[in-house]
C-alpha positions in Angstrom: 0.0 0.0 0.0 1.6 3.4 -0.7 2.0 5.7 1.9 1.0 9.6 1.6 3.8 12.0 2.7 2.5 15.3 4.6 -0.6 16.7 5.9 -3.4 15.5 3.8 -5.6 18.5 2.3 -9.3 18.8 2.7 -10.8 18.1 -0.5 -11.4 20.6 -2.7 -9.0 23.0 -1.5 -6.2 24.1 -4.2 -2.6 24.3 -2.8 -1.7 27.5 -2.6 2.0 28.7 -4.3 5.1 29.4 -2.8 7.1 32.5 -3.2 7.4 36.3 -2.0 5.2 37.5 0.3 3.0 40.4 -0.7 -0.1 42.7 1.1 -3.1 43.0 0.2 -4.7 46.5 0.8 -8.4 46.5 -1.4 -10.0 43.9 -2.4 -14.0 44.1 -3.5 -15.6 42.6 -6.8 -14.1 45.7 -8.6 -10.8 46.2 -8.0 -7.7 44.8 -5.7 -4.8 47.1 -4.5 -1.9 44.6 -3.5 1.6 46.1 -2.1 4.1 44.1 -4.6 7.6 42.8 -2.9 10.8 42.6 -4.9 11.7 40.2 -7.6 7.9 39.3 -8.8 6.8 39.9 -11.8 3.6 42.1 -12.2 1.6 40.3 -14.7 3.5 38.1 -17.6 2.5 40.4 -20.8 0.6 37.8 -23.8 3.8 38.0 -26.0 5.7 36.6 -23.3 3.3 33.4 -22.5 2.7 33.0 -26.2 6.8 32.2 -26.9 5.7 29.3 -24.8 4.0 26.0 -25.1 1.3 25.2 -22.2 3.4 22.8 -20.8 6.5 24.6 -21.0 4.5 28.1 -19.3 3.9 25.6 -15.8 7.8 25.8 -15.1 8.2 29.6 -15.6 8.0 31.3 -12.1 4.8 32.6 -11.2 3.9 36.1 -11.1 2.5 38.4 -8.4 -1.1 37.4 -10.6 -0.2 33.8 -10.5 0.0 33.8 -6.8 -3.5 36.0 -6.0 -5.3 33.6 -8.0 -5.9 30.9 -6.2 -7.8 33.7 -3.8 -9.0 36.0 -6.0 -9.5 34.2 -9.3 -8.7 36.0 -13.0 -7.3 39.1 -12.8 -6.4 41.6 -15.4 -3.7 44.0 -15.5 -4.4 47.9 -15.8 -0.3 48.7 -15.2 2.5 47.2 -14.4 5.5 47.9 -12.0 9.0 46.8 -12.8 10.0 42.8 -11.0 12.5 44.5 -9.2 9.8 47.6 -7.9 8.4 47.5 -5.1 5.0 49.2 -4.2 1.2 49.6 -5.0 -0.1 48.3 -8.0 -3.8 47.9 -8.3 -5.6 44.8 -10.9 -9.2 44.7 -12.5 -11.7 42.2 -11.4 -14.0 42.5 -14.6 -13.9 44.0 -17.8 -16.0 47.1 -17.1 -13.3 47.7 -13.8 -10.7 46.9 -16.6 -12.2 49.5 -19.4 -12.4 52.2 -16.6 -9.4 51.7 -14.7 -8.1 52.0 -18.1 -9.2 55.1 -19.1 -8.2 56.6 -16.3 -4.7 55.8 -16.8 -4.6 57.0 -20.5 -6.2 60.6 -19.1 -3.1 60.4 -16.6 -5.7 60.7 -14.0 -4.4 58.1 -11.7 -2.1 60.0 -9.3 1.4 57.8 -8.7 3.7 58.5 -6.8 7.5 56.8 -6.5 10.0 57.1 -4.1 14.0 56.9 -5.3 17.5 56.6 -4.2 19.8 57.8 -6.8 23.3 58.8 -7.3 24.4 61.7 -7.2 22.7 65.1 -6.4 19.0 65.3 -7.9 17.6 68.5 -8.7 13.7 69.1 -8.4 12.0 70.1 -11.7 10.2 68.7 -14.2 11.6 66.0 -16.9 9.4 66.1 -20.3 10.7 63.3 -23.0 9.3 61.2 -25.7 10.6 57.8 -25.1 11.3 55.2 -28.1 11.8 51.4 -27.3 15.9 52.1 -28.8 17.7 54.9 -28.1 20.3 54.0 -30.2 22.1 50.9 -27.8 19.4 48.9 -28.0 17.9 50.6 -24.6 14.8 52.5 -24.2 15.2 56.0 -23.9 14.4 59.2 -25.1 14.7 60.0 -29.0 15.2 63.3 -31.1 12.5 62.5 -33.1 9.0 63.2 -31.1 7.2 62.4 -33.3 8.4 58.7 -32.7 8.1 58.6 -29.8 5.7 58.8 -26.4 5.3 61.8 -24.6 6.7 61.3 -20.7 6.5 63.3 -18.2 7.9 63.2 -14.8 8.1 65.5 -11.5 11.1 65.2 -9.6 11.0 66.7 -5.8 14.3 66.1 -3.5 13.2 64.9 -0.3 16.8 63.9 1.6 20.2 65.2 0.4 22.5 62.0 1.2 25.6 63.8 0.3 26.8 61.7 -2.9 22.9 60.4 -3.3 19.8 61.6 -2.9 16.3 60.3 -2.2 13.8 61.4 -4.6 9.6 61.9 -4.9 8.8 61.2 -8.7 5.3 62.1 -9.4 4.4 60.7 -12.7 2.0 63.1 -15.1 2.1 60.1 -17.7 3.1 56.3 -17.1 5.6 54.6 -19.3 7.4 51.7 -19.9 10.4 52.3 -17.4 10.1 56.4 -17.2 11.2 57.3 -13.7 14.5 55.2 -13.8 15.0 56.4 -17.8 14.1 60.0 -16.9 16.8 59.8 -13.7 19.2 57.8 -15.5 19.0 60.7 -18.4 19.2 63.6 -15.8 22.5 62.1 -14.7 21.4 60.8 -11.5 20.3 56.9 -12.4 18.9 55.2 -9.2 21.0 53.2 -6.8 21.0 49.5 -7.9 20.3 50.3 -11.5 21.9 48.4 -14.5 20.4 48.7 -17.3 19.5 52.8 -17.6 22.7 53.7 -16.3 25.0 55.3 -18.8 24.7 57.5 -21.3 24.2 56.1 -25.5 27.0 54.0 -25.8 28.6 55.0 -22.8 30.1 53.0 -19.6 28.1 53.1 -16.8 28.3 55.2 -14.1 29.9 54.5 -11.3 27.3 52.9 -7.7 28.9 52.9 -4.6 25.5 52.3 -2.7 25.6 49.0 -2.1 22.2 48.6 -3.4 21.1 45.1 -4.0 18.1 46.1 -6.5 16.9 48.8 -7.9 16.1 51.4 -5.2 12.8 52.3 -6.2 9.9 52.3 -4.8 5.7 52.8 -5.6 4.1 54.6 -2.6 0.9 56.4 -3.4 -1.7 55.5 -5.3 -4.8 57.4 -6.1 -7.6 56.4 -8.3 -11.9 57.0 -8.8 -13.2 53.6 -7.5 -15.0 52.2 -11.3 -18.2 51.2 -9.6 -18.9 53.7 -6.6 -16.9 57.2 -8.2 -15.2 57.4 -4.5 -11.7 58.7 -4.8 -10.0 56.4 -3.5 -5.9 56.5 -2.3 -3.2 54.3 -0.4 -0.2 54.9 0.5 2.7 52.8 1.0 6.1 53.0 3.5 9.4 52.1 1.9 10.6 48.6 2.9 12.8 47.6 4.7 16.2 47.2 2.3 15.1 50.8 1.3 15.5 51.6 4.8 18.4 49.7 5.4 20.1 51.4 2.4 19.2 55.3 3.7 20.7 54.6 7.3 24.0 53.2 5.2 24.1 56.0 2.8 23.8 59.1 5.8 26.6 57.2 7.7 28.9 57.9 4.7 27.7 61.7 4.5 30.5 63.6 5.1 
């Protein structure tokens, strides 16, 4: 007779996946707000999955998505934050939460709000850009051409000067793919951890001594018009802790 190893589960309950933790903050038949940890994918985008087969797609690691659904069922993605971004990102229940969640994000309505360690000294102003998928080395980045491009706009505020860094509020009037670390990577001040918008077109990188072990950036506030009840609704969320950890390094080396 063969023998069952473990606790046995109640029937009909699913197992439930392993990986990073993450918070939930709303959850109704509308809309969830989830607080995303490091190193988790938002949502895998449909050109990704498709390179797969369906067997092949059950060995790829899951995503933040993959992980809610046992509790929450089919979600679908309004934005995305970066694997390595942490924060607030907020997911569609149905299609009518999807189709105006959406529109709010293409009228830049949805206020967002990021918090950033970068090198350097930051200045506050605002960063205006059109943003092509090459820049030239195969990055994204900003072209000459705007007309190729997609208009990006980001507010920079300096919230702590760290001496050789600085921590940073971007406020984002637009949302696109990668636009706070391209827009601080551009203004000379790339964010701690950062290795891919880093240098300038063709240029070495330049030079981290932060210590960083990912990118140091961070999705705090979130505001939004609730798709079913109109409610303005926003959260907020505190940096975690390696963010932490990193500021109490970085002011100990403030001369």
């Amino acid at each position: 007779m063969n023998k069952r190893h473990g606790p046995r589960r109640p029937r009909g309950e699913r197992p439930q996946p392993e990986g990073p933790k993450f918070t939930v903050r709303f959850s109704d038949p509308s809309i969830l707000v989830v607080e995303k940890p490091p190193g988790l994918t938002t949502m895998r985008h449909p050109h990704e999955a498709a390179e797969f087969g369906s067997r092949a797609r059950r060995f790829l690691p899951p995503t933040l998505s993959d992980l809610l659904a046992p509790r929450f069922g089919r979600l679908l993605a309004v934005h995305r934050i970066d694997k390595d971004t942490t924060g607030l990102v907020v997911f569609a229940r149905d299609h009518a939460a999807s189709q105006h969640l959406g529109q709010q994000f293409r009228v830049h309505s949805v206020d967002r709000r990021y918090f950033a360690v970068v090198r350097g000294k930051a200045k506050a102003g605002r960063i205006e850009s059109y943003l092509v998928r090459d820049r030239g080395d195969g990055r994204r980045g900003s072209g000459k051409e705007t007309r190729a491009g997609e208009r990006a706009v980001t507010h920079v505020s300096v919230v702590e000067d760290l001496g050789n860094f600085t921590l940073v509020e971007c406020r984002l009037e637009t949302g696109r793919t990668h636009q706070v670390r391209i827009h601080l990577g551009e203004a000379g001040t790339p964010i701690c951890g950062e290795r891919v918008y880093d240098r300038p077109v063709h240029g070495a990188p330049l030079p981290d001594g932060s210590g960083a072990p990912r990118v140091a950036l961070h999705a705090a506030r979130l505001g939004l018009t609730h798709p079913r009840t109109g409610e303005r609704l926003t959260w907020e969320s505190p940096l975690p802790e390696d963010m932490l950890a990193l500021l109490r390094r970085l002011r100990k080396l403030i001369p």
